[in-house]
C-alpha positions in Angstrom: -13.9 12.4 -0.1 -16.6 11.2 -2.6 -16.9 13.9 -5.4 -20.5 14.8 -6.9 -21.4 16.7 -10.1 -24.7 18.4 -10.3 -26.1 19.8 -13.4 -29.5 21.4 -13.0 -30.3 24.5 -15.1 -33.2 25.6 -12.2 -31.2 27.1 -9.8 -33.4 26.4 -6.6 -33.5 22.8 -7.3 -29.4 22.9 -7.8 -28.9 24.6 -5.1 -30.8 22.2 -2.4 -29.2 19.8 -4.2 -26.3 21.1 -3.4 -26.5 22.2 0.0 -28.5 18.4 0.7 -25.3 16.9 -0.8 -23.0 18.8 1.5 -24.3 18.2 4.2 -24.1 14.7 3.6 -20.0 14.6 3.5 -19.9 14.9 -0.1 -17.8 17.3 -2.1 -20.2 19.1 -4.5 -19.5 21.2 -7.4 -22.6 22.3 -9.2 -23.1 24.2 -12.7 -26.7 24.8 -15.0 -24.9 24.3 -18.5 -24.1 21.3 -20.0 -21.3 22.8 -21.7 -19.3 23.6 -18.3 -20.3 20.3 -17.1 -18.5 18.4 -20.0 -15.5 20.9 -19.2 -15.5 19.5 -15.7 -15.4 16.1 -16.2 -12.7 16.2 -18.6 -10.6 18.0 -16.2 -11.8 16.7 -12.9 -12.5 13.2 -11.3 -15.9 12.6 -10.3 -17.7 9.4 -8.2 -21.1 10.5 -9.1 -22.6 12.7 -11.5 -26.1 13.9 -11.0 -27.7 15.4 -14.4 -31.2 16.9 -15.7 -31.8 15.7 -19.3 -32.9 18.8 -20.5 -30.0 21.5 -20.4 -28.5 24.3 -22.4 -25.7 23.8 -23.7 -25.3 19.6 -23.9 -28.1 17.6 -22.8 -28.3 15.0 -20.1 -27.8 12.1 -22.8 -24.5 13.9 -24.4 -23.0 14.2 -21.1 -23.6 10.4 -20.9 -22.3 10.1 -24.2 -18.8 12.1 -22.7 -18.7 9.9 -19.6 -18.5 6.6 -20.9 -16.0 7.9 -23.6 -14.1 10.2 -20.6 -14.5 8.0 -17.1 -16.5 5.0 -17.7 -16.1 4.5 -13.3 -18.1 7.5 -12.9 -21.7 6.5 -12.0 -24.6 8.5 -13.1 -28.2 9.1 -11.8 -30.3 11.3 -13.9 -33.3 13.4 -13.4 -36.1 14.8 -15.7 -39.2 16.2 -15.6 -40.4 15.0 -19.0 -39.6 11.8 -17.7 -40.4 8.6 -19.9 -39.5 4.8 -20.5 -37.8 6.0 -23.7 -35.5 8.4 -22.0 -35.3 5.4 -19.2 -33.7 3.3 -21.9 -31.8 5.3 -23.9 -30.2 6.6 -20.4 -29.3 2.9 -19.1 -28.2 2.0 -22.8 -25.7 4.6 -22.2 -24.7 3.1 -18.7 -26.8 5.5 -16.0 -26.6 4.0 -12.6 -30.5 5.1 -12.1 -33.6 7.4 -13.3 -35.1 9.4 -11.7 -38.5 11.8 -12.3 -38.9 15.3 -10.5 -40.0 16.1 -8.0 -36.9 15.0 -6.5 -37.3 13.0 -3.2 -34.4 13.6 -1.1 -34.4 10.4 0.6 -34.5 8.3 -1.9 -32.0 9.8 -4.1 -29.4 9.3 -1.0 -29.8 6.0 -1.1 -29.4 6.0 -4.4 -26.2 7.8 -4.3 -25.1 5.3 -1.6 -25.8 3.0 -3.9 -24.1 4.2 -7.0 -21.2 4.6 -4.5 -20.9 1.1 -3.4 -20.8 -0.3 -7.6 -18.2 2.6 -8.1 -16.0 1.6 -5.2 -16.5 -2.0 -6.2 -15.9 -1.2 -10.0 -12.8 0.3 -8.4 -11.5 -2.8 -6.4 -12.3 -5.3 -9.4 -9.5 -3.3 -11.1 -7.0 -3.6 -8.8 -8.2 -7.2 -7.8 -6.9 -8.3 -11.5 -3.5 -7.0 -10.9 -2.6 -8.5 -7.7 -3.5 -11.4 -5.3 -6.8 -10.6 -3.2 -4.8 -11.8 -0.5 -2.3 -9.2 -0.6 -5.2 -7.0 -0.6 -5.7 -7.2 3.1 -4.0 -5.6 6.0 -1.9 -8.8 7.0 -0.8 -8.3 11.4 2.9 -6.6 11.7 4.4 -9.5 14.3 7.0 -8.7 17.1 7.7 -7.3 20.2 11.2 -5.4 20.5 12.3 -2.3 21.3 12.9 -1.3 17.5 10.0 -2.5 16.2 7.4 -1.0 18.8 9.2 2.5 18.1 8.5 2.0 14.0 5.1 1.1 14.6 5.0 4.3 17.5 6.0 6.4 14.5 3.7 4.8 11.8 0.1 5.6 14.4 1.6 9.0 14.5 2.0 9.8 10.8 -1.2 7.7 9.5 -3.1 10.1 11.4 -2.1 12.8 8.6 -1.7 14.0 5.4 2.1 14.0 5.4 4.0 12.1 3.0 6.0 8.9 4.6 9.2 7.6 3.3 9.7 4.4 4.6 13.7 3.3 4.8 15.1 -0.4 4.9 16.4 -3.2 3.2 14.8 -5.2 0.4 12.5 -7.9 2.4 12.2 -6.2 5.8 8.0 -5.6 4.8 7.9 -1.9 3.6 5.0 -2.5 1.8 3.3 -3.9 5.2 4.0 -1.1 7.3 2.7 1.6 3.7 -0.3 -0.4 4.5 -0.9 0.0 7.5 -0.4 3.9 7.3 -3.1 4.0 5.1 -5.8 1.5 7.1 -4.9 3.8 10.1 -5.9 7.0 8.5 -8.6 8.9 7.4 -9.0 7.8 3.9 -9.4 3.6 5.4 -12.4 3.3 2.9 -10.6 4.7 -0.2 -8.6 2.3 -2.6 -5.0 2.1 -1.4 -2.6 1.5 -4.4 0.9 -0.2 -4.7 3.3 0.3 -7.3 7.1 -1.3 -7.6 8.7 1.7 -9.5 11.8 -0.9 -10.0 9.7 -3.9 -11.4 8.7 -1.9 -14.3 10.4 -1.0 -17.4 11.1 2.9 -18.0 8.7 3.5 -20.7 5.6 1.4 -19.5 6.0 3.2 -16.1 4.3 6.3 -16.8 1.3 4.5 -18.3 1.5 2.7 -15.2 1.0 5.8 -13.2 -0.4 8.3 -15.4 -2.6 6.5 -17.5 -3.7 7.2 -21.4 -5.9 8.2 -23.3 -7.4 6.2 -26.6 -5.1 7.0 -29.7 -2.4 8.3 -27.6 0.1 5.6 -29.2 -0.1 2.6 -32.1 -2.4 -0.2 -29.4 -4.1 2.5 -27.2 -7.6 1.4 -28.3 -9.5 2.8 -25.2 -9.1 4.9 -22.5 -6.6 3.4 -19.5 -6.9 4.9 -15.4 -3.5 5.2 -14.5 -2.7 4.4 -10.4 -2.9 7.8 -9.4 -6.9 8.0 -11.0 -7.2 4.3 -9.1 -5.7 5.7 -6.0 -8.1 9.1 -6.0 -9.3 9.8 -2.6 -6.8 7.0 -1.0 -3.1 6.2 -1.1 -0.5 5.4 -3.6 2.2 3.6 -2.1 5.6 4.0 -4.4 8.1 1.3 -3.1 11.7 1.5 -4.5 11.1 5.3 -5.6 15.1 5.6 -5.5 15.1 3.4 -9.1 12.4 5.9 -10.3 13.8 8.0 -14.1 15.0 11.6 -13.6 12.1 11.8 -16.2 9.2 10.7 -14.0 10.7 12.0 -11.1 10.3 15.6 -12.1 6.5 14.9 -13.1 5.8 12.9 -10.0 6.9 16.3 -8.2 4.7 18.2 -10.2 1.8 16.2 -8.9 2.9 16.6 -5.3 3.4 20.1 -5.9 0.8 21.0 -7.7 -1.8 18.1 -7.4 -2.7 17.7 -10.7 -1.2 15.7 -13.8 -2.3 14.5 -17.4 -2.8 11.6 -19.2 0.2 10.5 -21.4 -1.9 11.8 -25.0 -4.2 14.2 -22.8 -4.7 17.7 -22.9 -6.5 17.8 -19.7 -5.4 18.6 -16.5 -6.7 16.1 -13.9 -6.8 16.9 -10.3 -6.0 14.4 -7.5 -6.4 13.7 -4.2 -3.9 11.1 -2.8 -1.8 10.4 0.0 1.8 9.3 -0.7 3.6 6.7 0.8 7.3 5.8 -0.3 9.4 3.3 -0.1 13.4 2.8 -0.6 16.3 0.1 0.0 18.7 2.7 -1.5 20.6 5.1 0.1 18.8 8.7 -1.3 21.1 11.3 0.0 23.9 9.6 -2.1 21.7 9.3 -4.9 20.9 13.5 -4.9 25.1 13.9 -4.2 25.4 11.4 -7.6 23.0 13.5 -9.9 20.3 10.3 -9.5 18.3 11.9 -7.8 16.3 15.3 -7.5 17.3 17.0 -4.5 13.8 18.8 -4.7 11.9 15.9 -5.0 13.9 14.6 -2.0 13.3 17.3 0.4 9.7 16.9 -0.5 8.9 13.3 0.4 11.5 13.5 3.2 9.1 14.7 5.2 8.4 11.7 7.8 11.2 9.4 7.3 10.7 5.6 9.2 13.6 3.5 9.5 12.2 -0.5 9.4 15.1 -2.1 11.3 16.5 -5.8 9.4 15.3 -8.8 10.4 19.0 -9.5 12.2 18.3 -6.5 14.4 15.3 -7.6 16.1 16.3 -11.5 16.7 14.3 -11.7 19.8 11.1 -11.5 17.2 12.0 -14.3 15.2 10.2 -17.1 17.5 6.8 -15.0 17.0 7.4 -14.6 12.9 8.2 -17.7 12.6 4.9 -18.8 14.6 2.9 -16.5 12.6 4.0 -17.8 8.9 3.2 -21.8 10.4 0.0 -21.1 11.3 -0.7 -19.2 7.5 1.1 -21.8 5.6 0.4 -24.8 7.3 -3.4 -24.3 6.9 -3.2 -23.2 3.0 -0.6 -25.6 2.4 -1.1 -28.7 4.7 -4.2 -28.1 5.4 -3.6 -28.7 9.3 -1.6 -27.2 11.8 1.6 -28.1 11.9 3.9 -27.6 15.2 7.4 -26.0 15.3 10.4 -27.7 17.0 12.8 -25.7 19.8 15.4 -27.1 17.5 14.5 -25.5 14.6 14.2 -22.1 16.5 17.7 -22.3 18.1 18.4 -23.0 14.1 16.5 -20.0 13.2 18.2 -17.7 15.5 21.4 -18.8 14.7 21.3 -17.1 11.0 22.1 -13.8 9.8 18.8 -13.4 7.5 19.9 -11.0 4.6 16.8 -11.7 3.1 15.3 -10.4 6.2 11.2 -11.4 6.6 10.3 -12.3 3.2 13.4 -14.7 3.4 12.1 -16.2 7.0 9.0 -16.5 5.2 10.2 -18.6 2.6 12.3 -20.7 4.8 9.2 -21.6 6.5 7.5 -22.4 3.2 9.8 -24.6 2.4 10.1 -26.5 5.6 6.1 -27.2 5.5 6.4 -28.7 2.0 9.3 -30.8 3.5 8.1 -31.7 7.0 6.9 -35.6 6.9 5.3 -35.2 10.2 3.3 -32.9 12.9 6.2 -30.9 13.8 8.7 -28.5 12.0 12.2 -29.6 12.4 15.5 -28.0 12.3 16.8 -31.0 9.6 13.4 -29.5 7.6 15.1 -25.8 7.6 16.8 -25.1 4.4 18.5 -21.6 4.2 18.5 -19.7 0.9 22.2 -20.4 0.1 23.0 -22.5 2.4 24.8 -22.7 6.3 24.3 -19.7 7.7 28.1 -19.4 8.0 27.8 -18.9 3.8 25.6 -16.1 4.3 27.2 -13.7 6.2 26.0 -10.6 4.2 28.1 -7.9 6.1 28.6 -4.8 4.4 30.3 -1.0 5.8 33.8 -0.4 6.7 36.1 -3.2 8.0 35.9 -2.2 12.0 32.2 -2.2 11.3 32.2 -6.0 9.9 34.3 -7.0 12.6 31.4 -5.6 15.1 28.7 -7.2 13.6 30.8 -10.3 13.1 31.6 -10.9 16.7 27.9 -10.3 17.8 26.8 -12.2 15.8 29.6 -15.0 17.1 28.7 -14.5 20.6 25.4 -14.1 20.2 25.4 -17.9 18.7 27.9 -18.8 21.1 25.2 -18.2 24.1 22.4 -19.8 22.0 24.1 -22.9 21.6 25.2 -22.8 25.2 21.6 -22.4 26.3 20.5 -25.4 24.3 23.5 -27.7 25.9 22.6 -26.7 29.5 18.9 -26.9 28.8 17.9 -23.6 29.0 19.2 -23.2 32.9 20.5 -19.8 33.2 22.8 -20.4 35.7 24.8 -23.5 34.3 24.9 -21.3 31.2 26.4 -18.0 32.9 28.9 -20.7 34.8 29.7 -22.4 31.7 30.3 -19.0 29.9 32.2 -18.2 32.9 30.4 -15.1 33.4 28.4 -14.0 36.6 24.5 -14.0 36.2 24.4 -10.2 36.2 26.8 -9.3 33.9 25.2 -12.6 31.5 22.1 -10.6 31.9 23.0 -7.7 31.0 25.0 -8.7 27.6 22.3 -10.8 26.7 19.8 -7.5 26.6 22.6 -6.1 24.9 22.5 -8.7 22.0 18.5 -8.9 21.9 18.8 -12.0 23.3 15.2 -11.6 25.9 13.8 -14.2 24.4 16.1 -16.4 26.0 16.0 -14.7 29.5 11.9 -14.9 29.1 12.0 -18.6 28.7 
């Protein structure tokens, strides 16, 4: 929700303000003295802050004076009744969004604030444009169509529609970040920034600047004032992916912001309030973290609130053909600059490995294979697996009888692919040459996530 400051000393005229403002969808917090008003905006985050000149306490032009040294991103609209071109220009000079003289017209000064609005939400975006590819920036389609998949993305609509914090669970490449995003596009706060941030990519000690911000002087090179992601993120969501590699330092202040909402810039001595929603993100284990002394137990009962398990890409075979599909037609286009086709070959080639790089790793693969295809149509001599034959990535892990489980699926679930392919894709010289009836073929085929198969 868009937060306003008013500071009008005539009360009638603050409180229509006020009330107008309201009404409107805005969050309004109002004071007469200029004093109080600096107070707020040293403590609070503001979008807009609507000021007289004349005041008691600090006038108009001082609090100007305090925003661009406090929150250069808040945008201000001022209003006199002594109003001149000298004020005009001393009030732009000092980075006011607009001017206006009393009387106040109501109408005009909402489309005014929608106005300021739009810069501040684009001043907003610019930031986080320079930090990350505008392409990431979108909310890219979540591709497949089995069982384990439809029940994440079941339980993703259900908790976007929310407040509640979301810990996402998976293995490194299965597209956490994707499914943080769409959490957030499916909720409430859609139109507010949403903000990622890799706790592991980070050292230790730039981390909190990362997150917290600072403020000018605060150490030797802090010339200015820096927004940390949760000021970025106010109003949205901040989306912490690999929070299990997060300090015991950082993790107890990151709980006092859940907690308490609030937080100070590293240097500050104000308390900041903010309104986020947090999304998290893990490839580790937590419960053994807490049982090591890694990790807070407190801090894990509090964002284990809505846990979401994203199943590996070697769980959910059958969506491989679509994935695959999907990255082409992307990569093709930017790359190639025409569509390129995919051969059934190089699908039966697909399916055949175990992926422990899961999607981003498919993704790649098919990367590569577009730089290396010399023709119209992606073939299975064009596929080049990370390490090597899929037989050198077997990336198993658990107890011995647990390998040996995944091991033989994986063997018969190859076994019946390459069958398939000899017999041409008719099911019933493949259940005769696996010497199995058709029933019982279909039936362990479902069992394997082999559908795909059965559908074509």
């Amino acid at each position: 929700m868009t937060r306003v400051l008013i500071v009008e000393d005539k009360d009638s005229l603050r409180e229509i303000l006020r009330v107008t403002l309201e009404k409107e969808g805005y969050q309004v917090e109002a004071t007469s003295d200029g004093k109080e008003a600096e107070e707020l905006l040293r403590k609070r985050r503001f979008q807009i802050l609507l000021t007289d000149l004349r005041l008691p306490g600090r006038s108009g032009i001082e609090l100007l004076q305090v925003v661009r040294e406090c929150d250069p991103m808040i945008e201000t609209i001022v209003m006199t009744a002594y109003g001149s071109i000298a004020d005009a220009v001393q009030a732009m000079k000092l980075g006011a969004f607009d001017f206006l003289s009393k009387p106040v017209e109501i109408d005009h000064l909402l489309i005014l604030m929608k106005r300021a609005l739009d810069r501040n939400r684009l001043y907003t975006e610019n930031i986080l444009l320079r930090e990350e590819f505008a392409s990431e920036m979108g909310f890219p389609a979540i591709v497949g169509e089995s069982p384990s998949l439809q029940a994440v993305t079941k339980a993703v609509q259900k908790v976007a529609t929310t407040n509640a914090t979301a810990l996402l669970l998976g293995e490194s490449g299965t597209g956490k970040e994707l499914f943080a995003r769409a959490i957030h596009h499916l909720s409430p706060r859609r139109e507010q920034p949403f903000v990622a941030i890799n706790c592991a990519a980070i050292p230790e000690n730039l981390l909190e600047n990362e997150l917290f911000g600072h403020e000018k002087g605060a150490y030797t090179g802090a010339t200015s004032r820096k927004a940390g992601k949760f000021e970025l993120a106010d109003g949205g969501t901040i989306f912490l992916d690999e929070i299990g590699d997060l300090s015991l330092a950082l993790q107890g202040k990151l709980l006092r912001v859940i907690q308490e909402r609030t937080y100070e810039r590293i240097g500050g001595l104000s308390t900041i309030d903010t309104d986020i929603r947090l999304v998290v993100a893990t490839n580790r284990d937590l419960r053994v973290l807490v049982e090591e002394k890694k990790f807070r137990e407190d801090l894990y009962f509090r964002i284990n609130i809505f846990p979401v398990c994203i199943p590996p890409l070697r769980d959910r075979m059958s969506d491989i053909p679509l994935i695959a599909q999907h990255f082409l037609r992307i990569l093709s286009e930017s790359i190639r600059r025409r569509k390129l086709q995919i051969d059934v070959t190089a699908i039966e080639k697909l399916m055949t490995y175990h992926w422990p790089g899961n999607v981003r790793e498919l993704r790649n693969c098919i990367e590569r294979a577009v730089i290396l295809c010399s023709g119209d149509r992606i073939l299975a001599s064009d596929l080049l697996f990370s390490g090597g034959s899929s037989e050198e990535q077997m990336a198993w892990h658990g107890s011995l009888e647990e390998v040996e489980l995944q091991a033989k699926r994986w063997a018969a679930r190859r076994h019946i692919r390459r069958v398939f392919a000899e017999m041409q894709n008719d099911f019933s010289a493949a259940a005769a040459a696996l010497k199995m009836t058709e029933r019982r073929l279909e039936s362990r085929m479902k069992e394997l996530d082999l559908e795909d198969l059965l559908n074509g």
